[in-house]
C-alpha positions in Angstrom: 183.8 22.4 29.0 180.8 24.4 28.0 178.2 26.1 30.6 175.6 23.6 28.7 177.8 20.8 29.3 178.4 21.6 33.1 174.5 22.2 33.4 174.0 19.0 32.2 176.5 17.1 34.2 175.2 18.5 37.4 173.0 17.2 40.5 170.2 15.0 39.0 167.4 13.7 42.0 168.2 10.4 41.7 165.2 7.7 40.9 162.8 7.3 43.3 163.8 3.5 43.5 166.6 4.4 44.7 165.9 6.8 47.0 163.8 3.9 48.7 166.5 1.6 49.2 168.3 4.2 50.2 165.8 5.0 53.3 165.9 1.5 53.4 169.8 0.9 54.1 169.1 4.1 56.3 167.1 2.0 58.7 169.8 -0.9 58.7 172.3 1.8 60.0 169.4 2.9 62.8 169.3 -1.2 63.5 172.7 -0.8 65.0 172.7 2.7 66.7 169.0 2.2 68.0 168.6 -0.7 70.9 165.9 -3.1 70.1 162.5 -2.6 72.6 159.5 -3.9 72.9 155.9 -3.1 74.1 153.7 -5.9 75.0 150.7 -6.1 72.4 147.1 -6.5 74.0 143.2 -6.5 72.3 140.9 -3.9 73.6 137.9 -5.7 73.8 135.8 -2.9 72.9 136.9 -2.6 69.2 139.1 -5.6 68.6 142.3 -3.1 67.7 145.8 -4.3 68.9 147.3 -2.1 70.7 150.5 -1.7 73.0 150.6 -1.9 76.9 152.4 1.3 77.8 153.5 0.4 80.6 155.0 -2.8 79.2 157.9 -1.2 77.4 161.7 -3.1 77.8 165.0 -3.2 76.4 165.0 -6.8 74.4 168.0 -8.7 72.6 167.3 -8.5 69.0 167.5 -12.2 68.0 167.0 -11.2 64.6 169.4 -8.7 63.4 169.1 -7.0 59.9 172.1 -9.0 57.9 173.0 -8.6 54.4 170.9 -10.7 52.8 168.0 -9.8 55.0 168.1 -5.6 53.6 167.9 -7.4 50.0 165.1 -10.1 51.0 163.0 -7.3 52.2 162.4 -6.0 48.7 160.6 -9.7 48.1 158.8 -9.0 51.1 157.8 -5.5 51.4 156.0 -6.7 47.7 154.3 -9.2 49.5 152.9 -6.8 52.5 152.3 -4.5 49.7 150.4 -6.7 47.3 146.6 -5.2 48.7 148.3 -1.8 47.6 149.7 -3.4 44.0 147.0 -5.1 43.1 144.5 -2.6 43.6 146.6 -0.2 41.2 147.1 -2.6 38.3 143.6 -3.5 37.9 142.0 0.2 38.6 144.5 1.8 36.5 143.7 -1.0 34.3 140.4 -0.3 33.9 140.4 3.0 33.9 142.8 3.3 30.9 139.7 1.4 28.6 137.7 5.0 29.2 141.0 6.9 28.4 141.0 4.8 24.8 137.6 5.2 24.4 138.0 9.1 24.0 135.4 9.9 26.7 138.0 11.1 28.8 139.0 13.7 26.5 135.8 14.6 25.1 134.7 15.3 28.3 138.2 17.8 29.2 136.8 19.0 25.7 133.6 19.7 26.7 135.1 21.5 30.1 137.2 23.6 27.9 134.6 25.0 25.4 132.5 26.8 28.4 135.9 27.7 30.7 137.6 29.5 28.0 140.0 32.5 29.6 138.6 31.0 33.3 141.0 28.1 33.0 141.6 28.3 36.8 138.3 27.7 37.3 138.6 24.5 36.5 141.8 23.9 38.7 139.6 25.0 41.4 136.8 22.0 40.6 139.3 19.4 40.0 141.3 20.5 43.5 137.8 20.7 45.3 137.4 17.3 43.7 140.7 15.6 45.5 139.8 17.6 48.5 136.6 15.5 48.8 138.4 12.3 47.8 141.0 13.0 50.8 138.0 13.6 53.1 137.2 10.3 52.4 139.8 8.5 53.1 140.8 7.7 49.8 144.7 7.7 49.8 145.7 5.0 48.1 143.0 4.3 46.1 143.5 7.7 44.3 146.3 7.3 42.9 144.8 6.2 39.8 143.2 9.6 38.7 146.4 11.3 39.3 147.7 11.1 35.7 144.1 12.1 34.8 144.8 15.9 36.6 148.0 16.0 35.2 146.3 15.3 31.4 143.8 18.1 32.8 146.6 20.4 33.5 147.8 19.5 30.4 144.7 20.4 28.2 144.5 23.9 30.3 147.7 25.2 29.0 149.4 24.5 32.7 152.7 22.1 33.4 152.3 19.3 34.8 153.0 20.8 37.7 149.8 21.9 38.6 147.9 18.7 37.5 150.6 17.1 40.2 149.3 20.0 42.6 145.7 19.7 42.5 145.7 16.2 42.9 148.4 15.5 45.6 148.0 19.1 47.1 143.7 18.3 47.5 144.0 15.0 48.7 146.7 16.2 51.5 144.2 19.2 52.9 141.2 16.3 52.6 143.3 13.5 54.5 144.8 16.0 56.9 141.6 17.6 57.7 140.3 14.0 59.3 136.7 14.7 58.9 135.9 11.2 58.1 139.7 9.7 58.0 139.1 6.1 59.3 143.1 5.5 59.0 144.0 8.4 61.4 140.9 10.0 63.3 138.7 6.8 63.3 141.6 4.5 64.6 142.9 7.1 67.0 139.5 8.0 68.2 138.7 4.7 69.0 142.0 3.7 70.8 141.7 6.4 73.0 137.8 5.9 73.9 136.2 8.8 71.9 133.0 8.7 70.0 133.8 7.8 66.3 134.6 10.8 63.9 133.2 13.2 66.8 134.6 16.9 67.4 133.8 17.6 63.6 132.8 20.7 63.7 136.9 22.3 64.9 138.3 19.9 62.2 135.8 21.3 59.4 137.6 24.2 60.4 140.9 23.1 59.7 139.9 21.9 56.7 138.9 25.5 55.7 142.0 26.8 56.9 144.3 24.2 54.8 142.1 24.1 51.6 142.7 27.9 51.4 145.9 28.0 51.7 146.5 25.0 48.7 144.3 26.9 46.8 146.5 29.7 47.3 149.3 27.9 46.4 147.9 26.7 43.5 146.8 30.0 42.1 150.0 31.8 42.5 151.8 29.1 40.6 149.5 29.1 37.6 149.4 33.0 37.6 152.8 32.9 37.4 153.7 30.5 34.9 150.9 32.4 32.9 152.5 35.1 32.6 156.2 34.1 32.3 156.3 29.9 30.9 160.1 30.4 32.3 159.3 30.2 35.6 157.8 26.6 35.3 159.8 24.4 37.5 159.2 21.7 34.4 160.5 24.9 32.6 162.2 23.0 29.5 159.0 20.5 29.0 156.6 23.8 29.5 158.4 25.7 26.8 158.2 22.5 24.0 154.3 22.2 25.4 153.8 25.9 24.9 155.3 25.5 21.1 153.5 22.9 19.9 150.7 22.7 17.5 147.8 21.9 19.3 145.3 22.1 16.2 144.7 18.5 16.1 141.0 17.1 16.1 138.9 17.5 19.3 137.5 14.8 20.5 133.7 14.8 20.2 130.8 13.9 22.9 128.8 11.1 22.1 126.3 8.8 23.3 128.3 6.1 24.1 131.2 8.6 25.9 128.5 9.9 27.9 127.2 6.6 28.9 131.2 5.4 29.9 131.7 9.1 32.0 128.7 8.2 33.6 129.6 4.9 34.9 132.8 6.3 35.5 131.1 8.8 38.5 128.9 5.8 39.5 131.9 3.9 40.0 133.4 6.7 42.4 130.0 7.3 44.3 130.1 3.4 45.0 133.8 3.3 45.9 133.4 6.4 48.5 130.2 4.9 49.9 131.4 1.7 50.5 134.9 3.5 51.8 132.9 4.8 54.5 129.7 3.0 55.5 130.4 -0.5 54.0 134.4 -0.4 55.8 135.7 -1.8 52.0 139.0 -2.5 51.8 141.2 -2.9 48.9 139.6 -6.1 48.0 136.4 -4.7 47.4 137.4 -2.0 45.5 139.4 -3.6 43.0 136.2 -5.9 42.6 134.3 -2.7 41.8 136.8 -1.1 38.9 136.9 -5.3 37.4 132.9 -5.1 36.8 134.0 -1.8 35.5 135.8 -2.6 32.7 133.5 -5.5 31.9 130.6 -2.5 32.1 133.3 -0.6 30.1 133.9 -3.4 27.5 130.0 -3.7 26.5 129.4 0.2 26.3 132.2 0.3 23.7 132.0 -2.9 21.9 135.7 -4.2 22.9 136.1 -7.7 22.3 137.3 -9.8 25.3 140.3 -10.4 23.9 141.4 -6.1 22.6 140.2 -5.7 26.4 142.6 -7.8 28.2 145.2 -6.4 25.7 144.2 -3.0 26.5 144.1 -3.5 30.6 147.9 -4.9 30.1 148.6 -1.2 28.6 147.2 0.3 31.4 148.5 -1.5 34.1 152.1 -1.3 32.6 151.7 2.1 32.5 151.8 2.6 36.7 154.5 -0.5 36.9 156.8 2.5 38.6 154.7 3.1 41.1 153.4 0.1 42.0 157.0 -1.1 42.6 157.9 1.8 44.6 154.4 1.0 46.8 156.6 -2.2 47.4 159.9 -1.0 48.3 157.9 2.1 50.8 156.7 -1.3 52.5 160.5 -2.9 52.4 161.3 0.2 54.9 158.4 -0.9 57.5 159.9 -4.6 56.9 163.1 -3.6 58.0 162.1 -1.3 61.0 159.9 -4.0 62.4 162.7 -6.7 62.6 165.3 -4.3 63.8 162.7 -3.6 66.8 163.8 -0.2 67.4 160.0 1.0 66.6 158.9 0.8 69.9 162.1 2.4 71.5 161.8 5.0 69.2 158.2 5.8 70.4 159.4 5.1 74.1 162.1 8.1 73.5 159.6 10.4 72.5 157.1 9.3 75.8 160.4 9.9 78.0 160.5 13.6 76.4 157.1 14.4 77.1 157.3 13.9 81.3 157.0 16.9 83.3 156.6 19.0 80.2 154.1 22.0 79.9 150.8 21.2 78.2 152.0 23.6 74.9 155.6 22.2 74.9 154.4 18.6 74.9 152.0 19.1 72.1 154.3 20.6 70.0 156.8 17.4 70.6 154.3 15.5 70.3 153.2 17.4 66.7 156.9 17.2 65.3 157.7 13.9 66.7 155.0 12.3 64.6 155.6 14.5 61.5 159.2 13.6 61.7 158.4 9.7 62.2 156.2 9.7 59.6 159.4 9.5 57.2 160.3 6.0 58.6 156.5 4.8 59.1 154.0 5.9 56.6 151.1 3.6 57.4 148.9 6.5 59.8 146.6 3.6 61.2 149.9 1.7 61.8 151.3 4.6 64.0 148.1 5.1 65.9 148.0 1.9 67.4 151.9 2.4 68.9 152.1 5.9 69.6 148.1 6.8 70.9 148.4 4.1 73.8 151.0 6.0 75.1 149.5 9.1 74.5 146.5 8.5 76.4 148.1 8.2 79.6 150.1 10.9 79.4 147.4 13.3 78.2 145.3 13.0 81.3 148.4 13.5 83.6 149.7 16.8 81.0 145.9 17.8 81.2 145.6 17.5 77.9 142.1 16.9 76.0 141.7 13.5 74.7 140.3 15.2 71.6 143.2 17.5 71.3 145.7 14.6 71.3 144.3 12.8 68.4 143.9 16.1 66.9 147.4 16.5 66.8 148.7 13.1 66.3 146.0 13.8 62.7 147.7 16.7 61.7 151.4 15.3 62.2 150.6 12.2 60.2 148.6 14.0 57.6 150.2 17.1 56.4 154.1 15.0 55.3 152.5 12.0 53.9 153.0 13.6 50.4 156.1 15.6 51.3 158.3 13.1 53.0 159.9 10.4 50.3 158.2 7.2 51.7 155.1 8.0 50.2 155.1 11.4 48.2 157.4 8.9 45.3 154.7 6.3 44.4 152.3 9.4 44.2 154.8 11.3 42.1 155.4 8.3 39.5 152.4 8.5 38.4 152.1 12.1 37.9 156.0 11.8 36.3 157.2 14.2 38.3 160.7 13.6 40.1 160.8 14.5 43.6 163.3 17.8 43.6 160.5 18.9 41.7 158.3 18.6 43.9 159.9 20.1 47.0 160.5 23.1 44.7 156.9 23.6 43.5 155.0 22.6 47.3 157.5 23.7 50.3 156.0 26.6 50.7 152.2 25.6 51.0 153.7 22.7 53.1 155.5 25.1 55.6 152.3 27.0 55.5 149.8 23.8 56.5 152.9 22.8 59.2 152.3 26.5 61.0 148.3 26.6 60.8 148.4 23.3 62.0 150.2 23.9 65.5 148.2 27.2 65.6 144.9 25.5 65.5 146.0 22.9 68.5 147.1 25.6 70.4 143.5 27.2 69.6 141.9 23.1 70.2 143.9 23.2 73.0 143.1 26.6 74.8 139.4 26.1 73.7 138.9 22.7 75.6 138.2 21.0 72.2 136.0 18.1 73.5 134.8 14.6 72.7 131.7 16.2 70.7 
């Protein structure tokens, strides 16, 4: 057998659907190794959240164990928690791909490209600032839709698609992580634990300094290098046909009408993060906002009802992958919650944390949730298990409330695009497969993971406070 032949017959990452189901048939082998518990659920009157009682916490006889049928059945049914997610995706990637066809989005990388030439970096650096901002915002999910837009921007720059993957997944990690306005992590922690709403902002601007540097960083170095050696690409055989082709075609041009779609386009993401933040939209609302879109989209360009529905099915097809894989990320939470070994897994970690130094039990604390967030991706979902308990044991540790919610942030943040749960529906849209991935980002990764415990030792040894 040749060396080509034994190349190609090696290791291959397999597909991200099946990496899913196998997490999935991971958790039916936890099911049986993992005794069922329970916390008792109560409403805190103050904000309406439901929470668990810490102190309710018992050993329970799973009526309800995972069968055969069941691990199968919770495909059907992680689509049916996830159909908020799904939805949302179809009809915003949808919608979006009408501007795509319309050559505005093109014109416009055009446009970018005619005053960046030899600074092509530069506009890495805008586009990353960009995802930073959407991350900030609390964004997740409803970003996904502009990833293949970086990677078409990484594209037009002369980079792989790696570093349209990076800017976008990479910026919205440092933005989510840094919590300044994260209503899914710092709002819902800050609230379960009696602290005023998004307050202590000033220490996590700093993080977000810290970790926006240090993907930027990333970043750089990996365009540099591919720069000046395509081979080193991680996408290395794709680069090198990208890199050969003839790229003399005909630039698309900016016109009236383009500029008129770009512009709704920006409206569109002004009125999506405003209503994100100070309106408290959900999915709902947002995929309202990208259906009066297209219909906005449809008059500017003078497609006919019926080439626009035609053209929405072309774009909504096109992130079928991921949409399925948002559905088989929510099979995994099925499964955990009828196994009931959720709350016993939180209750090990609270047992670990008695008579523990302050520093000690931040740091199990810190990997605890980083490493959980591979089972449970949902960070709001977390908080209202894990922050109860943390409460409690933070004033006997004396350990700032602030501090704890701080670190529960960065533990939930930093993997949410590293671990498989959620990193794969992000990576099907980019097209990237996830040994990739790890390649290209466990550096930066490893990087935020070590500033991060640094800066709650700081948080910690400061007093970081409620304001």
């Amino acid at each position: 057998m040749s060396k080509k032949e034994t190349k190609k017959s090696g290791f291959h990452m397999p597909h991200v659907f099946i990496i899913l189901l196998l997490i999935m048939l991971f958790v039916v082998i936890l099911s049986y190794v993992i005794p069922s518990g329970s916390y008792e659920r109560i409403t805190d009157e103050a904000t309406g959240i439901s929470v668990v009682d810490p102190d309710t916490f018992q050993y329970v006889e799973n009526e309800d164990p995972i069968t055969f049928l069941d691990y199968f059945e919770a495909v059907y049914n992680g689509f049916v928690n996830g159909a908020t997610i799904m939805g949302t995706l179809f009809i915003s990637s949808g919608m979006i791909y009408l501007l795509e066809v319309s050559g505005a989005f093109g014109a416009g990388i055009n446009a970018i490209l005619k005053r960046t030439q030899g600074k092509e970096f530069s506009v890495v650096f805008i586009f990353y600032t960009i995802f930073v901002i959407f991350g900030v915002l609390g964004y997740g999910e409803a970003a996904y839709p502009f990833y293949p837009l970086a990677v078409s921007i990484g594209f037009a720059l002369g980079y792989d698609r790696m570093v349209g993957t990076g800017l976008a997944i990479v910026g919205s990690t440092v933005g989510f992580t840094s919590g300044l306005m994260n209503m899914f992590t710092t709002g819902v922690s800050q609230q379960i634990v009696g602290l005023p709403m998004f307050s202590g902002i000033g220490f996590r601007a700093v993080g977000l300094a810290v970790f926006y540097v240090i993907g930027l960083i990333g970043l750089y170095t990996y365009c540099r290098k591919i720069k000046k050696d395509p081979s080193r690409s991680i996408v290395k055989e794709e680069y090198m046909n990208q890199k050969a082709e003839d790229r003399t075609e005909q630039m698309e041009e900016m016109t009236p009408r383009r500029v008129l779609g770009l512009l709704a386009f920006l409206v569109v993401i002004v009125i999506q993060g405003y209503g994100c933040i100070r309106l408290g939209w959900s999915f709902a609302q947002i995929a309202a906002l990208y259906v009066i879109f297209g219909i906005v989209l449809s008059i500017i360009f003078r497609f006919g009802p019926s080439e626009a529905c035609q053209l929405f099915c072309q774009g909504a097809v096109r992130v079928f992958a991921a949409a399925f894989a948002v559905g088989l990320a929510q099979s995994v939470v099925v499964l955990m919650n009828q196994a009931c070994i959720m709350d016993t897994i939180v209750h090990g970690m609270a047992s670990l944390l008695e008579n523990r130094s302050a520093l000690l039990a931040l740091l199990i604390i810190f990997v605890f949730v980083t490493l959980f967030n591979f089972l449970v991706v949902s960070g709001s979902g977390k908080a209202v298990i894990i922050m109860p308990i943390l409460q409690p044991l933070g004033k006997i540790l004396n350990i700032n409330q602030q501090v704890l919610v701080l670190t529960y942030q960065y533990g939930d943040g930093i993997t949410n695009s590293f671990w498989p749960g959620s990193s794969l529906v992000q990576l099907s849209m980019c097209g990237v497969d996830y040994g990739a991935w790890i390649r290209f980002c466990w550096k930066i990764y490893l990087s935020f993971i070590v500033s991060a415990f640094i800066l709650i030792m700081i948080a910690h040894g400061i007093g970081y406070g409620p304001f």
